[in-house]
MOPAC internal coordinates of N, CA, C and O (Angstrom, degrees):
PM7 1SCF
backbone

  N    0.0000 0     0.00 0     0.00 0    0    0    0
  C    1.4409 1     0.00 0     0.00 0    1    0    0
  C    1.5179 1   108.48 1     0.00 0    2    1    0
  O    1.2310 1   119.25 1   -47.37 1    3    2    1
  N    1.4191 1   119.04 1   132.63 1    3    2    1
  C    1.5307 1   100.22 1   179.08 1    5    3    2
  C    1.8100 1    95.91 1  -119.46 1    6    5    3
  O    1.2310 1   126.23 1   -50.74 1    7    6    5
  N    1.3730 1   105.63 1   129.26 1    7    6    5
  C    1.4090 1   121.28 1  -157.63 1    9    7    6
  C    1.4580 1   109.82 1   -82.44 1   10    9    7
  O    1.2310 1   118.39 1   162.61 1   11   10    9
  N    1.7225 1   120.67 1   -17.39 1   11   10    9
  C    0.9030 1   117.15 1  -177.54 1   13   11   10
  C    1.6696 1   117.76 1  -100.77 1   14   13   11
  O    1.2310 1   130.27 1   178.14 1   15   14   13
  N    1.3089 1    97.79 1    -1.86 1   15   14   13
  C    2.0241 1   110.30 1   171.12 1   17   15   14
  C    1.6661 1   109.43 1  -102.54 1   18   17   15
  O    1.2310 1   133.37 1   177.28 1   19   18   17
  N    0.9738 1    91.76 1    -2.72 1   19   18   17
  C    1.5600 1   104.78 1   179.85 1   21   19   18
  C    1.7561 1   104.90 1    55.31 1   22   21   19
  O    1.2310 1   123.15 1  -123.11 1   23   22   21
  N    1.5399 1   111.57 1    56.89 1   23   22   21
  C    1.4307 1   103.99 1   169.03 1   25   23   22
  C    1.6474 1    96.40 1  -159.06 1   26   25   23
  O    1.2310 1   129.84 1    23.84 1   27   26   25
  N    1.8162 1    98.63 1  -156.16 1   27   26   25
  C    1.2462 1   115.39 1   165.20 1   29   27   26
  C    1.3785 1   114.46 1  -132.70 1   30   29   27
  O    1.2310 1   134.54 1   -26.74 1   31   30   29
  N    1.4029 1    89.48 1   153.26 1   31   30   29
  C    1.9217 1   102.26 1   160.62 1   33   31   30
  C    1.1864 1   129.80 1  -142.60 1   34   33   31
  O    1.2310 1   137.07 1   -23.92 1   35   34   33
  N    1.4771 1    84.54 1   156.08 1   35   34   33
  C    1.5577 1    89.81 1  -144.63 1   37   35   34
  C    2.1160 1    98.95 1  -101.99 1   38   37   35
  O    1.2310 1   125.76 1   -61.31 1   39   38   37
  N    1.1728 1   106.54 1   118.69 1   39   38   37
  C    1.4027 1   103.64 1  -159.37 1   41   39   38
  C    1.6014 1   109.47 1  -106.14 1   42   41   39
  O    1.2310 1   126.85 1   152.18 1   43   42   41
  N    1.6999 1   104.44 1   -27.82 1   43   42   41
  C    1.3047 1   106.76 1   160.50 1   45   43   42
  C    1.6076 1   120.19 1  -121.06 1   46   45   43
  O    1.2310 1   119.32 1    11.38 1   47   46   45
  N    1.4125 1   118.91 1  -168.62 1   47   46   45
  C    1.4315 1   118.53 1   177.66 1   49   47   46
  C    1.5781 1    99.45 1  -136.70 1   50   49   47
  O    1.2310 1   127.60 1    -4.84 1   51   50   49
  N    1.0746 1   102.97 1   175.16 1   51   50   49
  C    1.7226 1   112.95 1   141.20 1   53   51   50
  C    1.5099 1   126.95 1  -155.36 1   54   53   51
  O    1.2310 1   121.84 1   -43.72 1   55   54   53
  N    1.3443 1   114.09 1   136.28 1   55   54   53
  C    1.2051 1   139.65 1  -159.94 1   57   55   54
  C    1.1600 1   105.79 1  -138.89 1   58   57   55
  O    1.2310 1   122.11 1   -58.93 1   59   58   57
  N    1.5455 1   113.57 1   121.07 1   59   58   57
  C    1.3482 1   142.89 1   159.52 1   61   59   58
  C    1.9349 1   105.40 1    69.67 1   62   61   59
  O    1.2310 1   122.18 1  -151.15 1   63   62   61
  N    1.6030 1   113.43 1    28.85 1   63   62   61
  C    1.0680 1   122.12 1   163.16 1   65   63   62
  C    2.0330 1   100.11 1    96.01 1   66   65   63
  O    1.2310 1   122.93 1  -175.06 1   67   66   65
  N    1.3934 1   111.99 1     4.94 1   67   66   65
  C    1.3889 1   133.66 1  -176.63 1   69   67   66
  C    1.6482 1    99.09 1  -101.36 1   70   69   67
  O    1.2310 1   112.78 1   -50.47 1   71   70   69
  N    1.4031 1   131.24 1   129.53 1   71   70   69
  C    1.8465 1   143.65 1   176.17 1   73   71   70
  C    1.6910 1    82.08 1   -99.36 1   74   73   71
  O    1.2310 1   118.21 1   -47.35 1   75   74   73
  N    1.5540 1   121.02 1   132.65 1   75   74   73
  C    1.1699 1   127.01 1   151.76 1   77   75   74
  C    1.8825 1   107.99 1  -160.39 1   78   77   75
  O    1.2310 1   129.36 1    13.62 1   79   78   77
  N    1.2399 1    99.56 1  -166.38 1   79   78   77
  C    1.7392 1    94.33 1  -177.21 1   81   79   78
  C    1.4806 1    99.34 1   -96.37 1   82   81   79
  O    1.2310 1   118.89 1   -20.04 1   83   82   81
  N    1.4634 1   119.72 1   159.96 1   83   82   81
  C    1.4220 1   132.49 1  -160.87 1   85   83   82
  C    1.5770 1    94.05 1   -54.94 1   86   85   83
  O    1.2310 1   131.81 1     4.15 1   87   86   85
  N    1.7044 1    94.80 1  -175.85 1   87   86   85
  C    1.7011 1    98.90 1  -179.89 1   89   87   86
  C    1.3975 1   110.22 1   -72.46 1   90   89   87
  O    1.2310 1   117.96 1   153.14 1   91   90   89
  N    1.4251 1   121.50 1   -26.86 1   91   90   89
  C    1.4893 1   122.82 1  -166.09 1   93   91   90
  C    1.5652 1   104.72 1   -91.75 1   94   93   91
  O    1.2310 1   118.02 1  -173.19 1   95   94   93
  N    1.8778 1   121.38 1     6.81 1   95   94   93
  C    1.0279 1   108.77 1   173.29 1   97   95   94
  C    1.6582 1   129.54 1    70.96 1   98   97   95
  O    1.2310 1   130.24 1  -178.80 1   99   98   97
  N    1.8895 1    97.87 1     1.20 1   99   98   97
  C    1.7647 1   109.30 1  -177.23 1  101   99   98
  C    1.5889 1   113.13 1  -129.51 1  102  101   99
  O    1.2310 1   111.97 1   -45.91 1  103  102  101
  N    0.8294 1   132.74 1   134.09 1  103  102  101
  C    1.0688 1   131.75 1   176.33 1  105  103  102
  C    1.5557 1   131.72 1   -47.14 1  106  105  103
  O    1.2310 1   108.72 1   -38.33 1  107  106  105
  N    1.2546 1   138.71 1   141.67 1  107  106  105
  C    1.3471 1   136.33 1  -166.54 1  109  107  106
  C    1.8292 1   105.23 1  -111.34 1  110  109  107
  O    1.2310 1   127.36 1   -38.38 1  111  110  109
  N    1.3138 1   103.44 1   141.62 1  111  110  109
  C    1.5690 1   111.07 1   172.92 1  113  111  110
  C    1.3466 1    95.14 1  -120.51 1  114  113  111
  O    1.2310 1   127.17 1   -37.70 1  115  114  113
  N    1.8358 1   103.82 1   142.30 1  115  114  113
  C    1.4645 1   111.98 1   172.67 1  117  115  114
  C    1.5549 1    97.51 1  -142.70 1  118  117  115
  O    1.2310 1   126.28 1   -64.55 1  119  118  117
  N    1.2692 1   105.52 1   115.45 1  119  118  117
  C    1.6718 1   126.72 1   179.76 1  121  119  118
  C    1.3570 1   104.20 1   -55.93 1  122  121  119
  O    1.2310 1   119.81 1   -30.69 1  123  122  121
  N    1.6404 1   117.96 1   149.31 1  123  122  121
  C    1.6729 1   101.70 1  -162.94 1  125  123  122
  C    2.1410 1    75.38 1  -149.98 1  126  125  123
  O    1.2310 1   127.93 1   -29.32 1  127  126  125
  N    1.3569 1   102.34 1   150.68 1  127  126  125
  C    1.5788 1   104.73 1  -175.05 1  129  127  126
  C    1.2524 1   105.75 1   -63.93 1  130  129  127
  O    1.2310 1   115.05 1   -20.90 1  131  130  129
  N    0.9640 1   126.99 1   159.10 1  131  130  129
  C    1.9440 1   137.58 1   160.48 1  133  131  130
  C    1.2190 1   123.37 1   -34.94 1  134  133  131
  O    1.2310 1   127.12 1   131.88 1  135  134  133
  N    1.6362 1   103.91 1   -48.12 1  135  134  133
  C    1.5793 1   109.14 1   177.22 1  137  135  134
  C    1.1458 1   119.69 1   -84.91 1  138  137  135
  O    1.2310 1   114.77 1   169.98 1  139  138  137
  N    1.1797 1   127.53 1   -10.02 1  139  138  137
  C    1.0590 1   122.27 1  -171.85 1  141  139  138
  C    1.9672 1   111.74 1  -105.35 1  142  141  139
  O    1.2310 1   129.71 1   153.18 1  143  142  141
  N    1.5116 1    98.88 1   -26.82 1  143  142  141
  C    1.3257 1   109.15 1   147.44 1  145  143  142
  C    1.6267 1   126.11 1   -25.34 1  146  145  143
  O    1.2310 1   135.86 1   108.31 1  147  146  145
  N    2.0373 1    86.91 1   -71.69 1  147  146  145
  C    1.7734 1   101.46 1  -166.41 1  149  147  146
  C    2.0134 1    93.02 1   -60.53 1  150  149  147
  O    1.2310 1   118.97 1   162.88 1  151  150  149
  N    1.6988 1   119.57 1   -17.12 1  151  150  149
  C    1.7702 1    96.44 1  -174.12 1  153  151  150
  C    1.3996 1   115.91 1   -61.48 1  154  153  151
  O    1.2310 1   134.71 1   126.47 1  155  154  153
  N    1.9470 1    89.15 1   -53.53 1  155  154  153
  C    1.2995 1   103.13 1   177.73 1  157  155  154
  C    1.6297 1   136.61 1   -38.92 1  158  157  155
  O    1.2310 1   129.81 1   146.42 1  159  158  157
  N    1.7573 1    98.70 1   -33.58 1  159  158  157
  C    1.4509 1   104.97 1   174.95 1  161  159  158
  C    1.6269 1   120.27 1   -61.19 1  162  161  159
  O    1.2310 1   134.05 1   137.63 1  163  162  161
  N    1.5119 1    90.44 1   -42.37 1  163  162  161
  C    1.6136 1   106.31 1  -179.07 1  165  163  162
  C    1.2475 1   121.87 1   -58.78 1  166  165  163
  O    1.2310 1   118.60 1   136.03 1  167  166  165
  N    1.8712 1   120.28 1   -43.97 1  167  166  165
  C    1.1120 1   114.10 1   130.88 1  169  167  166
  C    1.9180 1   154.33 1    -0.15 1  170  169  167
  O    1.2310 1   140.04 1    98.91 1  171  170  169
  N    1.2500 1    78.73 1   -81.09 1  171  170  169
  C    1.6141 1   114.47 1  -175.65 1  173  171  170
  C    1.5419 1    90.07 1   -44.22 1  174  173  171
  O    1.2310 1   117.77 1   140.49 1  175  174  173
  N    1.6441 1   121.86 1   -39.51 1  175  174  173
  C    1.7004 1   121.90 1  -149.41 1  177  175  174
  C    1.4905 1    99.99 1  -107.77 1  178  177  175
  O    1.2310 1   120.42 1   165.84 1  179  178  177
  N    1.3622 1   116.80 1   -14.16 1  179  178  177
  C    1.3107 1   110.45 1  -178.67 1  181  179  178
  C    1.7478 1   118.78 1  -110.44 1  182  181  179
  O    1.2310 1   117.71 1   177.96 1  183  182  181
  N    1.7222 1   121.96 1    -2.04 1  183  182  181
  C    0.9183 1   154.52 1   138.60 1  185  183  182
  C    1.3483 1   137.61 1  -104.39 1  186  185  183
  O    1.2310 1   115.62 1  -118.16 1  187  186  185
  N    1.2887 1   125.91 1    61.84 1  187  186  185
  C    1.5468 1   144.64 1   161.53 1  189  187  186
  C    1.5817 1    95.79 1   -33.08 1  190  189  187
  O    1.2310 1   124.31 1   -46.12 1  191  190  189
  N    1.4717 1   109.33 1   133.88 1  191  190  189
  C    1.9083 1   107.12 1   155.47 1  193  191  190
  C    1.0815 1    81.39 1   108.46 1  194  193  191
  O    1.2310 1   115.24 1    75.77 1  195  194  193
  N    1.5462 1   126.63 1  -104.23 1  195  194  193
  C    1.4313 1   164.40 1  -126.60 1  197  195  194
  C    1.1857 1   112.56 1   -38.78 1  198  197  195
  O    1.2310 1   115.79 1   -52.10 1  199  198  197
  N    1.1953 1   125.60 1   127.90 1  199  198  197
  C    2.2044 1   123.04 1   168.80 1  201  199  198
  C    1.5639 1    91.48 1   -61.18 1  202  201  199
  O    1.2310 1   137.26 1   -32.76 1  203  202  201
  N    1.3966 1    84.17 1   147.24 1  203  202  201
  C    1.6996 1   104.13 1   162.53 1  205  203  202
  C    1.1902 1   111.93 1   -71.79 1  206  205  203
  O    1.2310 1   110.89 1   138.04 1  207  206  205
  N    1.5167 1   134.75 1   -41.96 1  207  206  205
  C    1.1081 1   146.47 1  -144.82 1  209  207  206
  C    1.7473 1   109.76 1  -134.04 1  210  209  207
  O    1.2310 1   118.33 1  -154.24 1  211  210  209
  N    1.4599 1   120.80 1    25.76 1  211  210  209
  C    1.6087 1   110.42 1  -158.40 1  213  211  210
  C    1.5655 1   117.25 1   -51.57 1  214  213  211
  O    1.2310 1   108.90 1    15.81 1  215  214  213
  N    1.3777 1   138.38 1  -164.19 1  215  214  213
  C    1.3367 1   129.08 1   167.35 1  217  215  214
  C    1.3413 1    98.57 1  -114.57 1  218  217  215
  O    1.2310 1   124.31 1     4.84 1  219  218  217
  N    1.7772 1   109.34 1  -175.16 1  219  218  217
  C    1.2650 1   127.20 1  -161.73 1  221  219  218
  C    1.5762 1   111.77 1   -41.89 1  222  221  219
  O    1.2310 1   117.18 1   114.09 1  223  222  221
  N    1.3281 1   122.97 1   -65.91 1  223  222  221
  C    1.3506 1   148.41 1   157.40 1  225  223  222
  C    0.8203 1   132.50 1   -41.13 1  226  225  223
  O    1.2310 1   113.97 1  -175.36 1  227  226  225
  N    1.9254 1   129.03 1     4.64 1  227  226  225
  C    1.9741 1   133.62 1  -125.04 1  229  227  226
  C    1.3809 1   113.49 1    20.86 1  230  229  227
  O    1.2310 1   131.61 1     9.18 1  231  230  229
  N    1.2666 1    95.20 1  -170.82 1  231  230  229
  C    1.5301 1    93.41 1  -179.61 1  233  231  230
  C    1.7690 1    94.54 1    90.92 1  234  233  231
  O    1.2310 1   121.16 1   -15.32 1  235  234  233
  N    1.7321 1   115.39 1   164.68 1  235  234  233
  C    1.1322 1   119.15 1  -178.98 1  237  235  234
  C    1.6115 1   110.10 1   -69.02 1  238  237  235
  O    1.2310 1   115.27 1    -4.93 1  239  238  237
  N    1.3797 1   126.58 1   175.07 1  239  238  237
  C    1.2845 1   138.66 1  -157.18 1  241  239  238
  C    1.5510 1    82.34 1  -108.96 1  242  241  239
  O    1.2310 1   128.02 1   -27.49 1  243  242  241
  N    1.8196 1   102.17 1   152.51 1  243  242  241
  C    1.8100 1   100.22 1  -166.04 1  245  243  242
  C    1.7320 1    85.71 1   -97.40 1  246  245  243
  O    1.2310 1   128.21 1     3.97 1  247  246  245
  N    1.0778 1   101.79 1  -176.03 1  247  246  245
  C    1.8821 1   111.73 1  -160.09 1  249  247  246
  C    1.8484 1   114.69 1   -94.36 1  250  249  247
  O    1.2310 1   125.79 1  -156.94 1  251  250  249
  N    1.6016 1   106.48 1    23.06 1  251  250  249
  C    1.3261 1   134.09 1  -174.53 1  253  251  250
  C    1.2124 1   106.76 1  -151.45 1  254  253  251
  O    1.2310 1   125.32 1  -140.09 1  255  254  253
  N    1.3731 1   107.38 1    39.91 1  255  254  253
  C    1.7001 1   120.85 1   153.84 1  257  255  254
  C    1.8889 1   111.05 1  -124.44 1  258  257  255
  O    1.2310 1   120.10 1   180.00 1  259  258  257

């Protein structure tokens, strides 16, 4: 998350159970609202480690969610 563009990027992917960088090889920015920013931060400090998003089981979310 970069806190001072107020978004995310997305630097890797995964495909077909494989972590690598997107197809175009560049990184992606996705603008995220203000408020929901300042949760995430609050977050970020009270959960060190943790996916934002884990799947059913933890672990990453499969690529048909």
């Amino acid at each position: 998350m970069d806190l001072n563009a107020c978004g995310i990027r997305l630097r890797l992917s995964v495909a077909r159970k494989k972590v690598s960088t997107p197809k175009n090889k560049k990184a992606r920015f996705r603008p995220v609202p203000a408020a929901l920013m300042e949760e995430l931060q609050r977050w970020m400090l009270k959960t060190e480690g943790q996916m934002l998003f884990p799947g059913p089981e933890g672990g990453r979310l499969s690529n048909n969610r």
